[in-house]
C-alpha positions in Angstrom: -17.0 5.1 13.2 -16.1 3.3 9.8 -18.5 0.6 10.2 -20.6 3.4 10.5 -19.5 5.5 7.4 -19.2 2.7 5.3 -22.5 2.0 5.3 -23.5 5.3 5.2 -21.6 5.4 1.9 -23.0 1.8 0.6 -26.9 2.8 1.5 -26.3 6.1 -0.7 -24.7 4.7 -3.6 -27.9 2.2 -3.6 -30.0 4.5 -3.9 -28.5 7.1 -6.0 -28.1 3.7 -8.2 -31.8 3.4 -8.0 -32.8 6.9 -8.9 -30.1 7.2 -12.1 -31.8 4.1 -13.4 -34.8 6.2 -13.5 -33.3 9.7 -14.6 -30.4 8.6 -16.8 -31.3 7.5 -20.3 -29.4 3.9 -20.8 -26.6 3.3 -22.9 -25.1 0.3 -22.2 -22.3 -0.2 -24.9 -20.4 -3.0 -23.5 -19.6 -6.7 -24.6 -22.0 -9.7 -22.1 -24.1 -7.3 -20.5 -27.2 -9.6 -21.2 -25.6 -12.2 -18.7 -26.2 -9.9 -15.6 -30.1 -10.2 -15.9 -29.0 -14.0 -15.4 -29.0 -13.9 -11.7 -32.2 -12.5 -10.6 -31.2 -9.5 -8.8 -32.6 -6.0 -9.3 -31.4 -4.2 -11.9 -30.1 -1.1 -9.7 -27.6 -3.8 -7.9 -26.3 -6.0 -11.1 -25.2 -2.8 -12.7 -22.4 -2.8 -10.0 -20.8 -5.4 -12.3 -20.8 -3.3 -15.5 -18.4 -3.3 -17.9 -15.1 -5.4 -16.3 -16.9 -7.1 -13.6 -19.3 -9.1 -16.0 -15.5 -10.6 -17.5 -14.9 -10.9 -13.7 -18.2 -13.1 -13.7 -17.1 -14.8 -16.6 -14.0 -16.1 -15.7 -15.1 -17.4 -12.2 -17.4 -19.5 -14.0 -15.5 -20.8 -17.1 -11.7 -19.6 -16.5 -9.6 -17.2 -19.3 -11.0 -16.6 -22.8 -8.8 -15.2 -25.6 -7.5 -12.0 -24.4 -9.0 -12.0 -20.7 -6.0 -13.0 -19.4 -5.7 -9.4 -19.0 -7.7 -9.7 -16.1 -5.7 -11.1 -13.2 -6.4 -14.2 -11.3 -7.0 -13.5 -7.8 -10.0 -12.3 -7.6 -12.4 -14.4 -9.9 -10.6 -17.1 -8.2 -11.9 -15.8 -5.1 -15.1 -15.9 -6.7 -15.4 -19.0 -7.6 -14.4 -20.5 -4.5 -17.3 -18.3 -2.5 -19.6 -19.4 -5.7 -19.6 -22.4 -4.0 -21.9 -21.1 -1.1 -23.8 -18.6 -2.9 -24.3 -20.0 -6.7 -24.1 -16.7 -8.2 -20.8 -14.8 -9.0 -22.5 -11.8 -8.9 -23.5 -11.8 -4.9 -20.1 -13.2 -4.7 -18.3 -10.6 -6.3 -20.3 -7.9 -4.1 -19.6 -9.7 -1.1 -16.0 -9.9 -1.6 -15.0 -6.5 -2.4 -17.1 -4.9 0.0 -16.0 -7.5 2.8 -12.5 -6.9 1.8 -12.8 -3.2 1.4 -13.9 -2.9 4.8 -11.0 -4.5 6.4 -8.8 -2.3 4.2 -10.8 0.6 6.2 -10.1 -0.8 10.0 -6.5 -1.3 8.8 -6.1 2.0 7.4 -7.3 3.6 10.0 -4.9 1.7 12.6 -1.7 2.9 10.0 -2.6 6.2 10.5 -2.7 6.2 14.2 1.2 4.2 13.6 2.2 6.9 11.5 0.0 10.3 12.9 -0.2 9.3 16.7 -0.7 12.7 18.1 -3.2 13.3 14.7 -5.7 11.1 15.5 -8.2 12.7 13.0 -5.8 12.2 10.3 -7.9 8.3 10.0 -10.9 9.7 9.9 -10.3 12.6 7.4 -8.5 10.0 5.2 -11.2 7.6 5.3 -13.5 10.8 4.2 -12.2 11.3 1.2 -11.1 7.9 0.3 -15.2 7.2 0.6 -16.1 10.5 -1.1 -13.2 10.0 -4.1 -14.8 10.4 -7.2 -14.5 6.7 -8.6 -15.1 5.4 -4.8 -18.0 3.5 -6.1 -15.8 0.7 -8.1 -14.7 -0.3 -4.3 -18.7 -1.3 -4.4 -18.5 -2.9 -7.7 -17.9 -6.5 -8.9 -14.4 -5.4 -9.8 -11.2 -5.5 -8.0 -10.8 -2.2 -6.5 -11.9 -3.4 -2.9 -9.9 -6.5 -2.5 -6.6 -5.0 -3.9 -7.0 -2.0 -1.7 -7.0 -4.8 1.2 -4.3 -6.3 0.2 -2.5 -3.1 0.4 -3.0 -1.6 3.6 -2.7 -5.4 5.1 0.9 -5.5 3.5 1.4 -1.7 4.7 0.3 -2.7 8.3 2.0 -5.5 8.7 5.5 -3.8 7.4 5.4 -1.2 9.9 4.5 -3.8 12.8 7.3 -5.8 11.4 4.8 -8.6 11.3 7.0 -9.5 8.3 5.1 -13.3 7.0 2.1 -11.7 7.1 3.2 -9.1 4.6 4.8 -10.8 2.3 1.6 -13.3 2.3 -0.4 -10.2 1.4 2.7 -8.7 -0.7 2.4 -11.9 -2.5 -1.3 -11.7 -3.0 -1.5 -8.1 -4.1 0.8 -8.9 -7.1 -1.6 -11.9 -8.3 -4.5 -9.2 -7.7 -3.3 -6.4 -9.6 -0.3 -5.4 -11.8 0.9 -2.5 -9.4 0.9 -4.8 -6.5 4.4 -5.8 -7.3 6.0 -2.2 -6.3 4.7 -2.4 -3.1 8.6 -3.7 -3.5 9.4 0.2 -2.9 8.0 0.3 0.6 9.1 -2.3 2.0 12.7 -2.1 0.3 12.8 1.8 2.2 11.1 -0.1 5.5 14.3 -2.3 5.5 17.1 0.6 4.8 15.6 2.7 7.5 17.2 0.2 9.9 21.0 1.1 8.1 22.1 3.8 10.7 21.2 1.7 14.2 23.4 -1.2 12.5 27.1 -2.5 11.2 27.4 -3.1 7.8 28.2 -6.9 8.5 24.7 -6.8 10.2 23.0 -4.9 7.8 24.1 -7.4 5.0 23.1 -10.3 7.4 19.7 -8.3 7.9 19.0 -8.1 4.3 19.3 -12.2 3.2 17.2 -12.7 6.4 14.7 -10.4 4.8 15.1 -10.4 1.3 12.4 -12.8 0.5 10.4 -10.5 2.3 11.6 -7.3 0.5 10.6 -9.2 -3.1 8.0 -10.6 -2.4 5.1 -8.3 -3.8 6.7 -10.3 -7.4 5.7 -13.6 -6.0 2.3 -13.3 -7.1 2.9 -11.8 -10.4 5.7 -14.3 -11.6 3.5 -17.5 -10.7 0.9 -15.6 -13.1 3.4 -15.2 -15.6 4.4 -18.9 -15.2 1.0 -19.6 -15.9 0.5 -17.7 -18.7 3.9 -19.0 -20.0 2.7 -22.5 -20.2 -0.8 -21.6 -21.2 -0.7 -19.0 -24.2 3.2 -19.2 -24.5 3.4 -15.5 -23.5 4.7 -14.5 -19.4 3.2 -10.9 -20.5 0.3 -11.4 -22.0 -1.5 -9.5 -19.3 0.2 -6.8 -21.3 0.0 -7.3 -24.7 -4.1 -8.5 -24.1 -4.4 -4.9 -23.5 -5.1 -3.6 -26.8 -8.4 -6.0 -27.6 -10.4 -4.1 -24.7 -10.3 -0.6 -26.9 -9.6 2.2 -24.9 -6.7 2.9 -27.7 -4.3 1.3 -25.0 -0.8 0.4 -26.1 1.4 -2.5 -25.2 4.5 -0.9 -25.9 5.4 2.4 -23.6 4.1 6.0 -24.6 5.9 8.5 -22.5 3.3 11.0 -20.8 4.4 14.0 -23.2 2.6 12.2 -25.7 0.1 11.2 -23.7 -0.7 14.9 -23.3 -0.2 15.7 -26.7 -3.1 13.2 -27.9 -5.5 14.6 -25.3 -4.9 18.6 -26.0 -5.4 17.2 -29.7 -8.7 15.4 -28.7 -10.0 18.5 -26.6 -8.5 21.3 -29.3 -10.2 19.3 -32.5 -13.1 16.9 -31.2 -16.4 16.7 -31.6 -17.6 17.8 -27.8 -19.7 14.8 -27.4 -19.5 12.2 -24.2 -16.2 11.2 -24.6 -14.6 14.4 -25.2 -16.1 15.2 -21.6 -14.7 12.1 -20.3 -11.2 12.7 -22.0 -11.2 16.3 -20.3 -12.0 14.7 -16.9 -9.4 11.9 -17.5 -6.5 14.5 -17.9 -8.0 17.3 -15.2 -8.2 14.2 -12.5 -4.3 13.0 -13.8 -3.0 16.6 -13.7 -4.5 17.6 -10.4 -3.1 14.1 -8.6 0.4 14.2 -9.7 0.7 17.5 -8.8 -0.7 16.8 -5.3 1.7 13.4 -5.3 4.5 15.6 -6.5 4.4 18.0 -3.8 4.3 15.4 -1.2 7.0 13.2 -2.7 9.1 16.8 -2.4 8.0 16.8 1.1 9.0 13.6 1.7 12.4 13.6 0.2 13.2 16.5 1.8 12.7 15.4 5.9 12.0 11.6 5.7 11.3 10.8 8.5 9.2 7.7 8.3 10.9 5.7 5.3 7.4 3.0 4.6 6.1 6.5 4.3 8.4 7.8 1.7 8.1 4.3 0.0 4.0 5.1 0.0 5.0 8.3 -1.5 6.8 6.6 -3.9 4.1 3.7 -4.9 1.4 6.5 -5.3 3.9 8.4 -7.7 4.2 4.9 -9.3 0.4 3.9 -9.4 -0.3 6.7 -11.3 2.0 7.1 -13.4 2.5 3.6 -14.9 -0.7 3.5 -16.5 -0.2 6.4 -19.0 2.2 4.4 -20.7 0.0 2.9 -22.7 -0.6 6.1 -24.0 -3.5 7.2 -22.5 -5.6 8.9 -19.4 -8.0 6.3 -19.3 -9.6 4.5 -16.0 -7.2 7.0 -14.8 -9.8 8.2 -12.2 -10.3 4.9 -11.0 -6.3 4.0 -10.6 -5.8 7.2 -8.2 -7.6 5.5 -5.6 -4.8 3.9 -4.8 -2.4 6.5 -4.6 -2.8 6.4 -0.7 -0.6 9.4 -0.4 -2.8 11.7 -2.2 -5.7 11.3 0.7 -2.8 10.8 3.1 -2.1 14.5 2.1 -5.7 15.9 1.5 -6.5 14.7 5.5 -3.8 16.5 6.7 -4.4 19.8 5.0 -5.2 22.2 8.6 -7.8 24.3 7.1 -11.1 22.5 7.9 -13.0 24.7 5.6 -10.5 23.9 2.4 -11.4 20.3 3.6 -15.0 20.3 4.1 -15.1 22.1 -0.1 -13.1 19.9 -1.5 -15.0 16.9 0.4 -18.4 18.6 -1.0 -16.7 18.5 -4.3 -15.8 15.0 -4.5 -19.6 14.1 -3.5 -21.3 15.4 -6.6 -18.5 14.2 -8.7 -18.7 10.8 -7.2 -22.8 11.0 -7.6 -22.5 12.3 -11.3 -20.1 9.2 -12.6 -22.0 6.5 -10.6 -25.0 7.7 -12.2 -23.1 7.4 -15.7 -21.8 3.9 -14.8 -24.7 2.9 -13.6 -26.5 3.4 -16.8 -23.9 1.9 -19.1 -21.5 4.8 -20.0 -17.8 4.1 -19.6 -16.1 6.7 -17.2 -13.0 4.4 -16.2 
């Protein structure tokens, strides 16, 4: 059944690429898009690597230019090494994240039956709306989405099975993937206290230097980065302070999310209402709407934890969203709440079908009205 939705979901988002190239006037305001016409592919295809994915392409060929090392390494090192066989980043970039977001699919929907066994359509509703989400499409795309979402359910799976090398290996790789791949550290710290009551506190203590390179290490793949950078710009954060050079009006020092708000009702209240004040009212509507979902669940949670990796997922989706409004804005917020599993997590197990099916309908037309968009050059996260 996922094999089957997933490409269900790929065929459409083909097509409906195909048909906005042909209905949406082209914008295209963004820095090396000439390169993708490098690698003879149609048109409706290369736009999947608008925007970040042609710096993707970029550094798989030539490594870091000033200020890309914004961009972590894993995947254009991935790249590079499948560049090898195909001679073209840009089929290798495609081939990775949808390869990789597939897996993350079958693994997802073997958690759900750990963590819903008598639920069984909890995997299948979750894999609905994960496919339907809005920004879905950038699991498609030559961008990172796909292989970090892998990444995370492998760590997740392998936590729970206590397969414990294999998540720390995947831990390890999420953190040199993405920024927010090191507090996958919350999970798997609540995996190991959930074992406090069966054991003596001599035990536990024993328990936790067996297992405490496993419990930190989702920062093994972010401090080897920062090592890197260290040596080669003089600067362990400059995946941090790179930020500001991509625009966006991102800061490198932390904005607390009253401000945040504050900027955005200022944006909506005085703005011109052009394409950007559109995209600044869907930034903080998506925001608003998610942590309110992820704030009712982490109640829920809290209150009767039963399944402590599931509190900890609660916690990393608080997290996920969250962190990226300190820099003082909303945006690519859209795109970040695909990984705030708990939010589909919650959505699937909602009991009205109807409520479901609306909301899924929902999510469709939003998802086919920002693809279009992206597609045709216009930034929406």
């Amino acid at each position: 059944m996922v094999l089957l939705l997933f490409f269900i979901w790929r065929s459409v988002l083909f097509i409906l690429s195909y048909i906005a190239q042909h209905t949406v006037p082209y914008l295209g305001f963004f820095p090396y898009k000439e390169i993708l016409t490098d690698f003879k592919m149609p048109s409706f295809i290369s736009a999947f690597a608008n925007f970040d994915g042609v710096h993707y392409i970029l550094i798989s060929q030539q490594g870091y230019s000033q200020y890309e090392q914004a961009y972590f390494p894993l995947y254009p090192l991935t790249m590079s090494v499948v560049n090898t066989v195909t001679n073209n980043p840009l089929i290798s970039g495609l081939i990775i994240s949808h390869t990789a977001f597939l897996i993350g699919l079958i693994f997802l929907g073997k958690l759900c039956l750990l963590w819903f066994p008598k639920q069984k359509k909890i995997a299948l509703w979750t894999t609905l709306f994960i496919l339907t989400f809005p920004t879905a499409f950038f699991f498609g795309s030559v961008y990172t989405e796909g292989l970090f979402f892998m990444l995370v359910i492998l760590s997740l799976f392998h936590i729970e099975k206590k397969n414990y090398l294999y998540a720390a290996l995947f831990a390890a790789l999420s953190s040199s993937t993405r920024l927010m791949g090191v507090f996958l550290i919350i999970p798997f710290l609540l995996s190991f206290i959930q074992t406090r009551n069966d054991l003596k506190m001599s035990q536990l203590l024993t328990l936790f230097l067996k297992r405490y390179f496993i419990i930190l290490s989702p920062a093994i793949g972010l401090i080897i980065y920062s090592i890197y950078l260290w040596i080669t710009v003089g600067d362990p954060l400059f995946f941090l302070n790179a930020q500001p050079a991509f625009g966006a009006n991102r800061s490198s020092t932390p904005i607390l999310l009253p401000q945040v708000y504050f900027r955005y009702l200022k944006i909506l209240f005085t703005a011109a209402r052009d394409f950007q004040w559109y995209v600044s009212l869907f930034e903080m509507t998506v925001f608003t709407s998610v942590i309110g979902v992820l704030l009712i669940d982490l109640r829920k949670m809290l209150s009767h934890p039963k399944n402590y990796l599931l509190l900890g997922v609660s916690i990393f989706s608080f997290v996920n969203i969250i962190l990226p409004t300190l820099t003082g804005t909303f945006s690519s917020v859209p795109r970040y709440a695909l990984f705030s599993l708990s939010l589909f997590l919650f959505l699937a197990n909602i009991q009205n079908n109807v409520t479901k099916k609306i909301m899924l309908s929902v999510f469709v037309v939003l998802q086919t009205v920002l693809l279009a968009l992206f597609i045709q050059g216009y930034f929406i996260g």
